[in-house]
N, C-alpha and C positions, 0 to 999 in steps of 0.2 A: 395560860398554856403551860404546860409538864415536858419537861424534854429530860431524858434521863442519858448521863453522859458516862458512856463505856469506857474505862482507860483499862489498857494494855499497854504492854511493854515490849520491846524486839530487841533481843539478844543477838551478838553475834559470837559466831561457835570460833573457834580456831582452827577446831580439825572437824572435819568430817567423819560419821561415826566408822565409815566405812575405813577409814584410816586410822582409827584407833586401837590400842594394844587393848589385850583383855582386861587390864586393870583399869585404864582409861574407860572403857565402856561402865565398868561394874561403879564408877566414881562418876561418873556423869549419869548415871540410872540412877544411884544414889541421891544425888543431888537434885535431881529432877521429882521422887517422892516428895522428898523435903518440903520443897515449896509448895508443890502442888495440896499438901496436907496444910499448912502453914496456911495457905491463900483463901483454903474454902474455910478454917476455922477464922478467918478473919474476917469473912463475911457469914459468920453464923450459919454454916452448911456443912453437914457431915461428909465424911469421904465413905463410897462409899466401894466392894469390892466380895469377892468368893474369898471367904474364908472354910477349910474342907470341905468344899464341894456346897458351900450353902452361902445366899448374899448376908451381908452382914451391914447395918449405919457404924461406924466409929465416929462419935461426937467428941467436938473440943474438951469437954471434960474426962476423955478418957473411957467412958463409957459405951459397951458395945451391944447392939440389938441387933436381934435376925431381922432380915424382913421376908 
């Protein structure tokens, strides 16, 4: 039998976005990229997103394709 085991992780915020100053928002957006790129190149998964109005893969190595 295959059982495939999901980890996650749960953060807890300090402030609420709604209570945060504009620079606090723009540092926790920031930081929230970050990982999110970090997490899917660590499982071998491109990020993927609109670039000029057009989708785009960004692979771990840097390299970028339309789709």
């Amino acid at each position: 039998m295959h059982t495939d085991t999901i980890k996650y992780r749960t953060g807890t915020m300090t402030k609420r976005p709604a209570e945060m100053t504009a620079q606090e928002l723009k540092i926790w957006q920031e930081q929230g990229e970050k990982e999110i790129r970090e997490y899917l190149f660590s499982i071998n998964q491109p990020l993927i997103y609109s670039k000029n109005g057009v989708m785009v893969a960004e692979n771990k190595d840097g390299s970028i394709e339309t789709i």
